[in-house]
N, C-alpha and C positions, 0 to 999 in steps of 0.2 A: 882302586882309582880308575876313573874309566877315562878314556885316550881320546881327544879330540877328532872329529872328522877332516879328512883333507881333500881337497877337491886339485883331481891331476887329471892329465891326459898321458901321463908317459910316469916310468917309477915301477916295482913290481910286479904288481898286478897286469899294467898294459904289458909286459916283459911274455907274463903267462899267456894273456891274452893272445898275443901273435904269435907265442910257442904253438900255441894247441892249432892254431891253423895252419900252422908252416909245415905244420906234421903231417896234414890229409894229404892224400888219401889214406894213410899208412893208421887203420882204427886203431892198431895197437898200441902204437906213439899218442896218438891224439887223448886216447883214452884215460893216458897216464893224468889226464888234465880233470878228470871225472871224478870226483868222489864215491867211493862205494857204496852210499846210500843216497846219491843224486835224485830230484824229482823233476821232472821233463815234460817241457809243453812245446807240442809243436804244431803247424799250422793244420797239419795234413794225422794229426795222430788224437783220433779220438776218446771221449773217456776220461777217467782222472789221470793223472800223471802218475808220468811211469819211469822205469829204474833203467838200469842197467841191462839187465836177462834180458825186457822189451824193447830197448834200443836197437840189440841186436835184430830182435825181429823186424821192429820198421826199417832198419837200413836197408835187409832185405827186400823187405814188402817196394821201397821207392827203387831198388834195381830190377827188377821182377821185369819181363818185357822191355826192359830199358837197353839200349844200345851204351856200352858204358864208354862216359867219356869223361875227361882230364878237366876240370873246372878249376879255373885260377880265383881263390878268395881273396879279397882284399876289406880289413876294419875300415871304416871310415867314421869319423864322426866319435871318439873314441873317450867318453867319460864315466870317471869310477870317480865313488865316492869311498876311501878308504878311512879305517878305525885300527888307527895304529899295526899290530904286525898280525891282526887276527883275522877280520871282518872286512870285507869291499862289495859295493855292487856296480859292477860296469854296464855300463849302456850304448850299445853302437849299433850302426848297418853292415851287414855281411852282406859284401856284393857280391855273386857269383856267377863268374863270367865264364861263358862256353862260345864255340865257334855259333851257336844258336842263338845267341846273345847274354845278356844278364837278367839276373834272377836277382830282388832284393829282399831282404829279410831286416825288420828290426829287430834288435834282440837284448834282451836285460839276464846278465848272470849272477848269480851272489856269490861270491868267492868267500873261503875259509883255511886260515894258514894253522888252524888248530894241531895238526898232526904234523907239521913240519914245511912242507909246502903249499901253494897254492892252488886249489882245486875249486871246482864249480860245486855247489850244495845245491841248486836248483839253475835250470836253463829255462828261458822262455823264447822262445823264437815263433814272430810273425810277419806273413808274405805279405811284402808291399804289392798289392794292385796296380798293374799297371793302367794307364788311359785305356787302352784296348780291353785288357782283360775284365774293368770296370765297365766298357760299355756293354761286354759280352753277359756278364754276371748281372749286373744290374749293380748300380752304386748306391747305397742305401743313403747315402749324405747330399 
């Protein structure tokens, strides 16, 4: 029998949701939030999507030259569609603020409580353009 859908902003899943960010910097904590066969889209990582092994590399690859600094995340905007204690996909902004300013990201996750907890099966995260950054780029819209 299959489990109706519920539409929440708070309940489990957002539980997990703010876990996994309360946890950065610390990858290893964060990570616990990853499913082992995760597939990954991000704004800046080219190619098909990718696991785990290359996560580690682009983490790297975006510290590279970077001066590293302390970014305060915060969900905003924060909707999952859950199917009972199995199946979610959440949908929010990761604002990420630094003394440089903030950086936004949209981002859509599908959670899966198959093996006991809550984990990401696929991420997708993309850069909001800012007014600037659009006039700089050219805005296609």
């Amino acid at each position: 029998m299959s489990q109706g859908r519920v539409r929440e902003s708070d309940g489990p899943v957002a539980d997990a949701v703010r876990a996994m960010y309360a946890a950065y910097p610390n990858p290893a904590r964060f990570d616990e939030h990853l499913h082992s066969q995760i597939t990954i889209w991000e704004t800046d990582q080219t190619g098909p999507p990718i696991g785990l092994a290359e996560l580690a590399a682009l983490r790297e690859r975006r510290r590279s030259g970077v001066e590293p600094s302390r970014a305060t995340l915060s969900v905003e905007n924060l909707l999952i569609d859950r199917w009972g204690d199995t199946a979610a996909v959440a949908r929010y902004v990761l604002r990420a603020t630094t003394p440089a300013g903030d950086t936004t990201f949209r981002v859509s996750d599908v959670w899966d409580a198959a093996e006991g907890s809550w984990q990401i099966v696929h991420h997708h995260a993309e850069l909001v353009a800012t007014p600037a950054a659009r006039a700089v780029v050219g805005d296609p819209h």
